[in-house]
C-alpha positions in Angstrom: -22.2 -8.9 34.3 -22.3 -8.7 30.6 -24.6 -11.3 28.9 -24.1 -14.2 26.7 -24.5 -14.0 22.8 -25.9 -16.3 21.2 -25.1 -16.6 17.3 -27.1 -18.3 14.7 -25.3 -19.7 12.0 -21.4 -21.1 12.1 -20.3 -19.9 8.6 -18.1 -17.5 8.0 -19.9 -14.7 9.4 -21.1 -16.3 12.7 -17.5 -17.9 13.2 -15.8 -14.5 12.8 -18.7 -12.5 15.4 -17.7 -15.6 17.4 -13.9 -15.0 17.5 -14.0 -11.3 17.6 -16.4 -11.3 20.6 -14.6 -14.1 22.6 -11.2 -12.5 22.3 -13.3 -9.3 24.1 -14.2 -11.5 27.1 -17.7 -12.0 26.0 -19.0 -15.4 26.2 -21.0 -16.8 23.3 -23.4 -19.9 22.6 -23.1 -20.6 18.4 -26.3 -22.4 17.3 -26.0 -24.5 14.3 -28.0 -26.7 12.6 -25.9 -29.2 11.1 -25.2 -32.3 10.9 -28.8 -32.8 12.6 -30.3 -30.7 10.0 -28.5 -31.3 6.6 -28.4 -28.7 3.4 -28.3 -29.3 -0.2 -24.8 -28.5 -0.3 -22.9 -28.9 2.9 -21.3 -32.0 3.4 -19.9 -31.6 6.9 -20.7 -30.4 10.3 -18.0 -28.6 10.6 -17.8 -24.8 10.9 -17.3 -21.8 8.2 -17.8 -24.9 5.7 -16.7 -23.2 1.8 -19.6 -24.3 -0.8 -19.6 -22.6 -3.7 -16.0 -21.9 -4.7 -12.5 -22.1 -2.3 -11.2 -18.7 -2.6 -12.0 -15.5 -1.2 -10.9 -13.9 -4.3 -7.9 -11.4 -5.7 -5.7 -10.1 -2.8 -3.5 -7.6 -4.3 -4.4 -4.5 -1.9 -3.3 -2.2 -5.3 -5.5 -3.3 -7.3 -8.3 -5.3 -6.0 -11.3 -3.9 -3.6 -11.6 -7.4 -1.5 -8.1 -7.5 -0.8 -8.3 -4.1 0.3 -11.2 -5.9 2.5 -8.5 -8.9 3.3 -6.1 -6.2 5.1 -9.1 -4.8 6.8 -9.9 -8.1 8.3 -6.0 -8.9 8.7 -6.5 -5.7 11.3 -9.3 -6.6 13.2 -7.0 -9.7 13.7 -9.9 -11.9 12.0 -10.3 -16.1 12.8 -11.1 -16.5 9.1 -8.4 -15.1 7.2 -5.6 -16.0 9.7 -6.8 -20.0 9.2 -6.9 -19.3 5.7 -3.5 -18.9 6.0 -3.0 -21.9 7.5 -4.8 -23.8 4.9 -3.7 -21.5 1.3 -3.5 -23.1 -1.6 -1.6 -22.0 -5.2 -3.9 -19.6 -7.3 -2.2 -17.3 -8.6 -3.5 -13.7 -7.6 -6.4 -15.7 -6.0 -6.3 -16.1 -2.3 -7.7 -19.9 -2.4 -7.5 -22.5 0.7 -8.0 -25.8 0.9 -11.9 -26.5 1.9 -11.4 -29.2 4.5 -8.1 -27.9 6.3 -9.9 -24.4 6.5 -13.1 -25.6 8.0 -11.5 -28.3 10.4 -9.1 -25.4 11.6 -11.7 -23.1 12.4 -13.9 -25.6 14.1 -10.9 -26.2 16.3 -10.2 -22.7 17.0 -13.8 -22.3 18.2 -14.2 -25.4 20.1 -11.5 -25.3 21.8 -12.3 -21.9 23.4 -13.1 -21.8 26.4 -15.8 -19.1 26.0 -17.6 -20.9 23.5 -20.7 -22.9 23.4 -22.0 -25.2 20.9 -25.6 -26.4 20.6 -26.3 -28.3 17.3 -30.1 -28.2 16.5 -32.4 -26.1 14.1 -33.4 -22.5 15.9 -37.1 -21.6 14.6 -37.0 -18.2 15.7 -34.9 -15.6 17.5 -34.5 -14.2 21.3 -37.0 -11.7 22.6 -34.5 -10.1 24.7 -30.8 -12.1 24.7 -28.3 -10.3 22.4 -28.0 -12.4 19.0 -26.6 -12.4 16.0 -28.4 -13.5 13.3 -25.7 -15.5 10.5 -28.0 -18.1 8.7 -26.7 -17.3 5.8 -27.9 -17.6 2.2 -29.9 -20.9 3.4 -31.7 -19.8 6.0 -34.2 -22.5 6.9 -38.2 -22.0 6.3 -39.4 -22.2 9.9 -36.8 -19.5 10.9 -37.4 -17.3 7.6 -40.9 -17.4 8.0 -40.9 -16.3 11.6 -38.5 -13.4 10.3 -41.6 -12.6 7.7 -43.6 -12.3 10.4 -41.6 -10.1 13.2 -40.5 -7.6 10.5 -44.3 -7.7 8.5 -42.5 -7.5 4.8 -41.8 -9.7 1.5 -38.1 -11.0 1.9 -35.9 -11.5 -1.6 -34.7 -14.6 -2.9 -32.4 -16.2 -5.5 -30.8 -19.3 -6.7 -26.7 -20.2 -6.4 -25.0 -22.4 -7.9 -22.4 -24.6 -7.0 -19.4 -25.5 -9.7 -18.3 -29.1 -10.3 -15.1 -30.3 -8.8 -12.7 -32.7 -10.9 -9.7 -34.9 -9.9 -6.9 -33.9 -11.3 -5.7 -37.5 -12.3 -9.0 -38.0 -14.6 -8.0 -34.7 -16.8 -5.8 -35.4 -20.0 -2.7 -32.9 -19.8 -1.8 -34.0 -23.7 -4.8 -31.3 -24.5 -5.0 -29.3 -21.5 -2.3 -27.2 -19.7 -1.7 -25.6 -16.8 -1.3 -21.7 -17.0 -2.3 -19.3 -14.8 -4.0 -16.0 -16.9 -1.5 -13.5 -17.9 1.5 -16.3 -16.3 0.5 -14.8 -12.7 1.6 -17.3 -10.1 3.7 -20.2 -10.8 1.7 -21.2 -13.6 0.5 -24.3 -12.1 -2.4 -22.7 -9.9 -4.7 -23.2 -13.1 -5.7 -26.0 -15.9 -6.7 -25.0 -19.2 -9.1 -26.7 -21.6 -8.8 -25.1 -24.8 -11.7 -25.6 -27.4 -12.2 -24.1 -31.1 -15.3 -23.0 -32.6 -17.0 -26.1 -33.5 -16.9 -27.0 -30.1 -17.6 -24.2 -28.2 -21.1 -23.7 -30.3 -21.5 -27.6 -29.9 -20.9 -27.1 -26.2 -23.2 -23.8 -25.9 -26.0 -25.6 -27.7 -25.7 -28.8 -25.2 -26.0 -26.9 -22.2 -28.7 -24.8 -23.3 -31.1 -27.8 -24.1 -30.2 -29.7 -21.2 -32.3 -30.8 -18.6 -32.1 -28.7 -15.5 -32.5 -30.5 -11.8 -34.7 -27.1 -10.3 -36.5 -24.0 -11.8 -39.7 -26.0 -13.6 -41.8 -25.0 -10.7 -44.3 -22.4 -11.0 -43.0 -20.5 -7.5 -39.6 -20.5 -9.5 -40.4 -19.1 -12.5 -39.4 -15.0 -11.5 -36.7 -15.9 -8.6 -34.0 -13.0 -10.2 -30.6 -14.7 -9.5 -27.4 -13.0 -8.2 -25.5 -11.4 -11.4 -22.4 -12.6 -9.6 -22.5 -16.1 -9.8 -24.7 -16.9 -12.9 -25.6 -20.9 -13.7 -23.9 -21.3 -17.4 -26.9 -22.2 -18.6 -28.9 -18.4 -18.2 -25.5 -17.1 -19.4 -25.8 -19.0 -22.5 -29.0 -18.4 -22.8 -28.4 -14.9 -22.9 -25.9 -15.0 -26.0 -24.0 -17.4 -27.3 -20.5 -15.7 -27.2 -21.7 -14.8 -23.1 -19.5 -17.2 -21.9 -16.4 -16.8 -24.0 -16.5 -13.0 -22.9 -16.9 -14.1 -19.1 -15.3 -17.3 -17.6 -14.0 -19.2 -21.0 -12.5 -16.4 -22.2 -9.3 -17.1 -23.7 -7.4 -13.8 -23.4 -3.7 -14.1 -21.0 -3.9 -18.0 -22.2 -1.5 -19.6 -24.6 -1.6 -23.3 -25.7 1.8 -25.1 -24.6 0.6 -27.4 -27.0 0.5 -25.6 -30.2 1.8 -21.8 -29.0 0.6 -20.3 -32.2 -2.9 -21.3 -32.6 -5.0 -19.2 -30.1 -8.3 -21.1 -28.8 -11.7 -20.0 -29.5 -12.4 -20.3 -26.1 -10.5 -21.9 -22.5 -12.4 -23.6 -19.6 -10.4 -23.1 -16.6 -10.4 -25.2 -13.9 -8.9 -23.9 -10.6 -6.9 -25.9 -7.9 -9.3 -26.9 -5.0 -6.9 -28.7 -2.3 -3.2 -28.2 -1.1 -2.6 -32.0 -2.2 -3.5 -30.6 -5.8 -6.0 -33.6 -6.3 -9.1 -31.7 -7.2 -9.9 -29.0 -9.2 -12.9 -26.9 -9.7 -14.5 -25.7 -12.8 -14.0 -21.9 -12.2 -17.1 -20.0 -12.8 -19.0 -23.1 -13.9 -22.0 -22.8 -12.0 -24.7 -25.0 -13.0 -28.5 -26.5 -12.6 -28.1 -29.4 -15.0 -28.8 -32.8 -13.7 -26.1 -35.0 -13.0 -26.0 -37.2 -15.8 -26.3 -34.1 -18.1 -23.4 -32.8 -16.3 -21.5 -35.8 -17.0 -22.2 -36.0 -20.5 -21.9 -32.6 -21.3 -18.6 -31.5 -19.5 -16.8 -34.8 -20.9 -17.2 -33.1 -24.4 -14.3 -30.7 -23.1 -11.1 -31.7 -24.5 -9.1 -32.8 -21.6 -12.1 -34.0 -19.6 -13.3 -36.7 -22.0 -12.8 -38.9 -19.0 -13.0 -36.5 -15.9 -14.1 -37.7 -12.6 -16.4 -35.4 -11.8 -16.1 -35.7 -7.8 -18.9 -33.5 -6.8 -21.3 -32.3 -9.4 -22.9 -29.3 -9.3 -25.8 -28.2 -7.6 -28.5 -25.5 -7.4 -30.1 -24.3 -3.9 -32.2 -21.5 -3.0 -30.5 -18.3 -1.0 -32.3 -16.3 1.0 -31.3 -12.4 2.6 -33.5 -9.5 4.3 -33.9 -6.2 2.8 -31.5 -4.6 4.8 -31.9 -1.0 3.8 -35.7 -1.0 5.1 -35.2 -3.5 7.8 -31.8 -2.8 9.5 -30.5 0.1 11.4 -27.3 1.6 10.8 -25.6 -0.7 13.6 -26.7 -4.0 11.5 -30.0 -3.9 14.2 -33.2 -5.2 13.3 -35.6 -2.8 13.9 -38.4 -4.9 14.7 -36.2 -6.2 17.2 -33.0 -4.5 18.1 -31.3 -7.2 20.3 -30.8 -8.9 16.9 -27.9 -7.7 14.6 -27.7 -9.7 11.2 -24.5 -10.7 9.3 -23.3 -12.3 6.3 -25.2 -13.5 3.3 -28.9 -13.0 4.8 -27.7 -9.4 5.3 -27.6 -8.9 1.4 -23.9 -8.9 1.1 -22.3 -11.6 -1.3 -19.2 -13.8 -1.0 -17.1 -15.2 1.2 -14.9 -12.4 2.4 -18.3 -9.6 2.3 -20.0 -12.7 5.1 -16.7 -12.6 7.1 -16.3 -8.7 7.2 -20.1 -8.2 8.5 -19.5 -10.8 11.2 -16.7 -9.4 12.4 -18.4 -5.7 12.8 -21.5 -7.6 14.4 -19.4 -8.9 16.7 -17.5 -5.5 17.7 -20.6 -3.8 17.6 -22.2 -6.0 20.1 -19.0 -6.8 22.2 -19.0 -2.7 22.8 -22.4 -2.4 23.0 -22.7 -4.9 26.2 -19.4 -3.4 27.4 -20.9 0.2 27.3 -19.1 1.7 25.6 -21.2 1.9 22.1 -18.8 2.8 18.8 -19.8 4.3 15.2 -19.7 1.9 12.4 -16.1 2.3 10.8 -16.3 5.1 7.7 -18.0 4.9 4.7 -14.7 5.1 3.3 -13.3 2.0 4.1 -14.2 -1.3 2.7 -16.0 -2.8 5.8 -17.7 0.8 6.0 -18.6 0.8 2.7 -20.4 -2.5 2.8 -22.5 -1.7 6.3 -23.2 2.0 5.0 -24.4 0.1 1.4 -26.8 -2.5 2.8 -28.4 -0.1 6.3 -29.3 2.7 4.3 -27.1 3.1 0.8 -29.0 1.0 -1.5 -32.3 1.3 -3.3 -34.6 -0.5 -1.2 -36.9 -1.4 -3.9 -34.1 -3.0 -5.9 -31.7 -4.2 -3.4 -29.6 -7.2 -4.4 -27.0 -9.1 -2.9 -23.4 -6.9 -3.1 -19.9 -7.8 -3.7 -17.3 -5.2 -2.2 -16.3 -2.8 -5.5 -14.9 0.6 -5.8 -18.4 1.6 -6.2 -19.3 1.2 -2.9 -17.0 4.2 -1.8 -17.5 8.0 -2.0 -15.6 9.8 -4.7 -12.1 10.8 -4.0 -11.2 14.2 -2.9 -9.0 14.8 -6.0 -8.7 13.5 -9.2 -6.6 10.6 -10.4 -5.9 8.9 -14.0 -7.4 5.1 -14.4 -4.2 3.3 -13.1 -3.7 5.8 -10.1 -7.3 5.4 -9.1 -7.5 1.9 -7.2 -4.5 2.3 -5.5 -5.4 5.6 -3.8 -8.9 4.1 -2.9 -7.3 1.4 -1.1 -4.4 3.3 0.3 -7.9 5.8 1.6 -9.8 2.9 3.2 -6.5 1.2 4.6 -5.5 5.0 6.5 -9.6 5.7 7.3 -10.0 2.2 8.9 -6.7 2.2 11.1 -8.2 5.8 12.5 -11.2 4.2 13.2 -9.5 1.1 15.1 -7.4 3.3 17.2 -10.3 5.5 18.0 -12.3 2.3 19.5 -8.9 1.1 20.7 -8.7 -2.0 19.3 -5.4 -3.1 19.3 -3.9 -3.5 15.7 -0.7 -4.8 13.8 -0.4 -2.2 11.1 1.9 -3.6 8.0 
């Protein structure tokens, strides 16, 4: 009789080893924390809960790595991205969902399921001998961290995230803003623009960097390196003052409906959040500021002079494993090898890297316990790429949390000019993972 798995964590990464391993025959019990135990940022109970932005990024399979990594999952007939259908919002090239449809859809699909097992509580450490999967994700609690520490006898990494404000859409002042997606892709009404000239971008850079900040006065805090990907404003700004207009207030693809021939000096953009179009989140606008600073400082924006900021940003602590020194190449913990680790606390980063490790957990673990053990799917392939980066890939001594890039994958065989080169990785990793699905026969729906 093959045995229960039990999966800590219901984000993305343990609701996708979930799926994968039910729809195998293979019974599983998800452990999750909240609402008993709440987090700085979560709000709900509710599975594969989206915190720090809604969208799992560019899906254009030509041109973008993680859409490459959206097909991937597409073919391992993946619980996330087919309820992120379901719950898709207007973003242009973005693949954005709604945050509460998407979660409350998931939850469903899981709960409903009649091999699946819920117990809410805090878990303090993990199994001796049950097969697990390991999906705390970034905010892993202490007790269960610590007990980690101890079973793998090293120094985990940590780093701070940060969360973007959200705005409703009726509080922003269209007379100075406009909506314009970069470079007109979409519709043009998946983004709002807030344009500002010189004066006020300096005013605005000097505001936010001597504003007071809610966490990092503490001593332990001081050298906690945080994730290049998703910087606060304020340590951009602090790093230059033209940072931010070369990163996410640029102004370049953005013209002014308002006055087409004056070009801004910078744009903040502010991304749509729900399918109603109601809120609207401050894209790349990660911050640390306290609230009230928030407040003042972001109504200095033209168009958000009176914004009703509907959730403020926040900062919280993430933590991950040092994968290349503590995992085997099946995602095992070494120390204990019933234990395979996904998502976030495996050292990958973002929404779709979380959902792609959980789904390999699970088919590892489903064949596994079926016996019939597979091979991770080629380094070639996105998913491949990611497992080969964090098991043995990267530089343990610097490992850092990893967004899926072109990077990631070996050279190709033959040369190819700039615009030729993206395409033919992903047209690579796309042939490369379908051989690898057949050869575990999986059943697939190739496009």
């Amino acid at each position: 009789m093959v045995q229960t798995v039990h999966i800590i964590g219901g984000g993305l990464a343990g609701s996708e080893a979930a799926w994968q391993l039910v729809n195998r025959g293979i019974a599983v019990v998800i452990h999750e924390m909240r609402p008993k135990v709440k987090t700085a940022v979560h709000k709900t109970g509710d599975f594969a809960e989206l915190v720090c932005s809604n969208s799992f990024r560019g899906s254009d399979v030509s041109k973008n790595a993680v859409g490459v990594l959206h097909e991937e999952l597409r073919r391992m007939d993946s619980l996330i991205m087919a309820t992120g259908e379901t719950a898709r919002v207007p973003a242009g090239g973005a693949f954005a969902v709604d945050r509460d449809i998407f979660s409350s859809n998931v939850t469903k699909a899981l709960t409903e399921h009649p091999l699946v097992t819920v117990e809410y509580g805090e878990v303090t450490s993990l199994p001796e001998d049950a097969p697990t999967i390991l999906a705390t994700g970034p905010l892993t609690t202490t007790k269960l961290a610590e007990h980690i520490l101890t079973l793998a006898d090293t120094k985990h990494l940590s780093f701070f995230d940060a969360v973007a404000p959200i705005i409703a859409v009726d509080s922003i002042d269209m007379s100075k803003a406009w909506k314009q997606s970069r470079y007109d892709k979409g519709d043009g009404s998946d983004y709002i623009n807030c344009p500002l000239d010189k004066e006020q971008y300096f005013a605005f850079i000097d505001a936010i960097i001597n504003a007071e900040h809610s966490v990092g006065h503490n001593p332990e805090d001081k050298d906690t390196p945080y994730f290049e990907g998703c910087l606060p404003i304020e340590v951009m700004a602090q790093r230059g003052v033209e940072t931010l207009r070369f990163g996410p207030m640029k102004p370049k693809g953005l013209t002014n409906s308002h006055n087409p021939t004056e070009k801004a000096y910078a744009v903040v953009q502010l991304r749509q959040d729900n399918k109603l179009g109601t809120l609207y989140n401050m894209v790349g606008f990660q911050t640390q500021m306290k609230w009230g600073e928030q407040k003042r400082i972001l109504r200095t924006i033209p168009g958000l002079e009176n914004a009703e900021i509907v959730r403020y940003g926040v900062i919280h602590k993430n933590t991950f494993i040092n994968s290349p020194t503590l995992l085997d190449e099946q995602m095992r913990l070494k120390a204990r090898p019933n234990v395979r680790v996904a998502g976030q606390v495996s050292g990958v980063e973002g929404y779709v890297e979380s959902t792609a490790m959980g789904a390999l957990a699970g088919i590892l673990t489903a064949h596994e316990l079926m016996g019939t053990p597979i091979d991770p799917p080629p380094a070639t392939s996105m998913t491949g790429a990611l497992i080969s980066h964090i098991t043995f890939g990267a530089d343990a001594k610097t490992f850092q949390p990893m967004n899926i890039n072109y990077g990631l994958l070996p050279p190709l065989d033959y040369k190819h000019n700039k615009k030729e080169r993206k395409p033919a990785y992903g047209e690579r990793a796309l042939t490369h993972f379908d051989e690898w699905l057949k050869s575990i026969k999986i059943n697939i729906n190739v496009a």
